[in-house]
N, C-alpha and C positions, 0 to 999 in steps of 0.2 A: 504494500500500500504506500504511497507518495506521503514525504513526509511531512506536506503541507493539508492533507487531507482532516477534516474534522472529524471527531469519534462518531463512529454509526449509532444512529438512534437505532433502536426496536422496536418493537409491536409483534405484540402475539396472537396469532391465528385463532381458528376454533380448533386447530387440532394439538395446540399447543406449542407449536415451533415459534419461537423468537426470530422473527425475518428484520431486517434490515429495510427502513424506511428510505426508498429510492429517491432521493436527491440529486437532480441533474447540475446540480452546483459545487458539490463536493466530488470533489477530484477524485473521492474513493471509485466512484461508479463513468470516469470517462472513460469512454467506448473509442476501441481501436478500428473505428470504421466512420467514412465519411463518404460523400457521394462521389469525391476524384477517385476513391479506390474500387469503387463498385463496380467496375467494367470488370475488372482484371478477375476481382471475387467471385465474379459470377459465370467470369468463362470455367476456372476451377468449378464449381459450384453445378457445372453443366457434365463437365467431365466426367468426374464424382457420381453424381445421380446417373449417370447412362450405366456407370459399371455396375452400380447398385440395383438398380434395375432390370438387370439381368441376372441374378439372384432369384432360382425359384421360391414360388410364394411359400411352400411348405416348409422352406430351409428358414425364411426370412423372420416366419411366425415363432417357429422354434427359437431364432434365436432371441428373440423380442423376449421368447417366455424364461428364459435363462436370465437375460438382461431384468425382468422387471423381480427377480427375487433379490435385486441388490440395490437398482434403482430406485428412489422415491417418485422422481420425476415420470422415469415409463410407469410405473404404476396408476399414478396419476392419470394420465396423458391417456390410458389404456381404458381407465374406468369414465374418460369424458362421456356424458349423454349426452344423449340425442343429436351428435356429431359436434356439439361444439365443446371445445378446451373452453373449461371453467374462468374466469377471469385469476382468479389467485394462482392457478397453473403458470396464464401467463406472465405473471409476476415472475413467478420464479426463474422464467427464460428472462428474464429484464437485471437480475442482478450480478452477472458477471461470474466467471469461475472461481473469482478470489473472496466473493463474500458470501458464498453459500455456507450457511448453519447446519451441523447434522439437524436430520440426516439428511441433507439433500447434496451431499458436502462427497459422496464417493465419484468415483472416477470417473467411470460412466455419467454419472450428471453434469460433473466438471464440462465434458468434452461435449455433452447435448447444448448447454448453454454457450459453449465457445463456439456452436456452427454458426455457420451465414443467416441460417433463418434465423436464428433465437438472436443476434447480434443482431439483425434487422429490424428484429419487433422491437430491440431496444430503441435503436433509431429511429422508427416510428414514433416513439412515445414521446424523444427530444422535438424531433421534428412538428408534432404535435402542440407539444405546449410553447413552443417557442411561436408557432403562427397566431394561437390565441393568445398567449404575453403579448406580441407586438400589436395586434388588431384592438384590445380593450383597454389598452395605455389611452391612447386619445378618446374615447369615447367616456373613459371616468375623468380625463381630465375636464373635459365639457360637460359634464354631470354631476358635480364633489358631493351634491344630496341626495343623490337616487340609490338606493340600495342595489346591490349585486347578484345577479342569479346564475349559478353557472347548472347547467341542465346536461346530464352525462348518461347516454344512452347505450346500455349493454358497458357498463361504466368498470364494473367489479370495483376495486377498491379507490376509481378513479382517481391515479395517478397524475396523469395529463392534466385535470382541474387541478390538484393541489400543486402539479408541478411551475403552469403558468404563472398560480398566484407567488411562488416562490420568486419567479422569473421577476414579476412586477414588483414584487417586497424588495428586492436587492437593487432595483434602479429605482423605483420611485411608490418607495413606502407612503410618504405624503397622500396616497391615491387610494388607497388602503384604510390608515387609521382614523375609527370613527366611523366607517360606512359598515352595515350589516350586509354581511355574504353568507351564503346558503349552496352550498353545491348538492343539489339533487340527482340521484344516482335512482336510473328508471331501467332494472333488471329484475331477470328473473331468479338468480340467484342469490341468496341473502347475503351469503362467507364474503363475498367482495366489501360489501358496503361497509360489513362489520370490522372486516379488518382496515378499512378503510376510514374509518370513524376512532379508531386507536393508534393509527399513524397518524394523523393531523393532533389528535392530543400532542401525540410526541413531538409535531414539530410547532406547538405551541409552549414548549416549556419553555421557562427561563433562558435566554441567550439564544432561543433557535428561533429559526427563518421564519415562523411567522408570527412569535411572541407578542403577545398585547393585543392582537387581532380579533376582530368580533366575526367567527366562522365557524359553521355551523355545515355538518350533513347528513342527510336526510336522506332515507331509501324509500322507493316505490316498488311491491312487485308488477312487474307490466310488462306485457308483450304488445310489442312495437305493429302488432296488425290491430291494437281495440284504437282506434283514433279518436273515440269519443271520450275512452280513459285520457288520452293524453290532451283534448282538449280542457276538463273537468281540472285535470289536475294544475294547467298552465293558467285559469281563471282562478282556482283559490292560492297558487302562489304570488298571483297578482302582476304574474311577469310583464304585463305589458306597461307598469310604471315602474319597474328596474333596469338597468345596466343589463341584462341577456346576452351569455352565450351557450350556446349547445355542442357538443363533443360527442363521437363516436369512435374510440377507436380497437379495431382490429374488429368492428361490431355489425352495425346496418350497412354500410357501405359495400360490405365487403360479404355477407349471407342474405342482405335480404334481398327478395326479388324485386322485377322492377318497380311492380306494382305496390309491394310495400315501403318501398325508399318513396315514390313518389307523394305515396296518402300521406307518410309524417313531413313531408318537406311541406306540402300546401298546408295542411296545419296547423306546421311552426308560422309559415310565413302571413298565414291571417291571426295568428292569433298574439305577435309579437313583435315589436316597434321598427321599421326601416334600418336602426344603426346596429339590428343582430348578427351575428357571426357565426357560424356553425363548420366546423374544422374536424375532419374525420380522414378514414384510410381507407383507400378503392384498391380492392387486387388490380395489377397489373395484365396486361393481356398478351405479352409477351410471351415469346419460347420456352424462355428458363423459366416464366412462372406458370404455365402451362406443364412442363416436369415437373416441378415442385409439386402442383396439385397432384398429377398421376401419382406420386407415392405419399398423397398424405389422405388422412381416413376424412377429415375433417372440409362439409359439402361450399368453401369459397365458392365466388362467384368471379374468375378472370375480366370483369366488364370491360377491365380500359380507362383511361383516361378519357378518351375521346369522347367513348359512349357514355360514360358516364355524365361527360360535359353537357352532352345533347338532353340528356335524364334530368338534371338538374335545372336547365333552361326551360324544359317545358313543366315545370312543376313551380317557375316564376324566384331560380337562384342562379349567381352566374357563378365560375370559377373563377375567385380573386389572384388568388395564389395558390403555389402546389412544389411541394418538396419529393425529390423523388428519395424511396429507399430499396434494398433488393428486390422484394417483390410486393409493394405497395410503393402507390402515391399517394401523398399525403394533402389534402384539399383544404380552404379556407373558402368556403362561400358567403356568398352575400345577396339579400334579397334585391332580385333586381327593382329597377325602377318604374 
């Protein structure tokens, strides 16, 4: 660990592990991947997957079941339902080989969280809170009485919310103290919010990143197809006289169909003021992510950039901005005009 890094905060799971509170500020957790290296990683990353894949399926399974008696992580990953990786799962591909806690701490995990994918989802998440940090700087600064709502969809412990506000505490606290923020986390799974609800303690304590802060999070269970839940819910938190932004990442963008990305985009956008910002991850539609899908269990949707662009315009959002990572782009939309 770098010896200007600060001591890891923790937060304990429901299963009892003590994880490390993900901080894209603290050098413990800087990721050896950026977007100039990405060509080279994902020719390897091509290479790699084609020999893998030719690996019959009966040997592959086998060894999966070998791997998951020492594994936490294939364990895990193995018991996701109903094809999606659980949000805390993917926590634990976001903390790097050198801060994994037993037991997620053997070797085998080490090297799951050191691949391209799991280093990409990290990227995504920087990538992520970094577009919503820079999109809601100016919009609080034009607002200093309007309370904050940040809205995080298929969120798990919404990282990317807390990460942004960290992003903004460190350049321009002023923008912060005093205003009530609420990050609403609208899943299906409880374990994310909860541990997500004991990491922001922790980064509430004395001397940490968000100390003094009036923050606050709140879980919904909701599936992203009842649109009338999500309108109900966006009328009693009043969003349409706060500061609004909405997040998805590794989430709707990237499983839901067309038609259900569509129904929450017009939703949000009648039901929430002109200056909101919604910042989420669209699989890629590329070769190498088009491999990637073939050997993973888990039903992504490859849409594109492109198409996804066209998806977003006719549902009345345009594409602001867009970061790319291995196999996701990373989006900031805005309701058009």
């Amino acid at each position: 660990m770098p010896a200007t890094s600060a001591p890891l905060l923790r937060a304990e799971t429901s299963e009892g592990i003590a994880l490390p509170v993900l901080d894209i500020t603290n050098p413990a957790f800087k990721l050896e991947l950026d977007e100039a290296a990405l060509p080279a990683e994902i020719e390897r990353f091509v290479a790699e997957e084609q020999r893998r894949q030719r690996v019959p399926g009966w040997l592959m399974r086998l060894v999966l079941a070998i791997f998951a008696r020492r594994s936490h992580l294939v364990r895990t990953m193995r018991r996701a339902r109903a094809g999606y990786l659980p949000g805390l799962a993917t926590y634990y591909l976001k903390l790097g080989a050198d801060n994994l806690p037993p037991p997620l701490d053997d070797t085998i995990d080490r090297q799951i969280v050191s691949s391209l994918a799991a280093r990409s989802v990290r990227l995504r998440l920087e990538q992520l809170a970094r577009l919503l940090a820079e999109a809601l700087t100016p919009e609080l600064a034009g607002r200093p009485e309007a309370p904050l709502r940040l809205f995080n969809i298929a969120g798990g412990p919404a990282m990317d919310s807390l990460n942004a506000l960290i992003l903004i505490a460190a350049e321009r606290r002023d923008l912060l103290a005093g205003r009530p923020i609420v990050i609403d986390v609208l899943d299906i799974d409880p374990a994310g919010p909860a541990f997500g609800r004991k990491a922001l303690r922790a980064l509430q304590g004395e001397g940490q990143a968000l100390a003094g802060l009036d923050i606050g999070l709140e879980d919904a269970r909701w599936d992203w197809r009842d649109l009338d839940a999500l309108a109900a819910l966006l009328w009693r938190r009043r969003a349409g006289e706060a500061v609004s932004a909405i997040s998805s990442e590794g989430g709707l963008f990237e499983y839901g169909t067309d038609a259900e990305i569509t129904g929450v985009l017009r939703t949000l956008r009648g039901a929430l003021p002109a200056g909101t910002v919604f910042a989420g991850s669209v699989t890629r539609g590329d070769a190498a992510t088009r491999l990637f899908r073939k050997g993973s269990p888990f039903p992504i949707i490859p849409r594109g950039l492109a198409a996804f662009s066209a998806l977003a315009e006719a549902a009345g959002w345009r594409v602001a901005a867009s970061r790319q990572a291995a196999f996701s782009d990373q989006v900031l939309l805005r309701p058009r005009p």
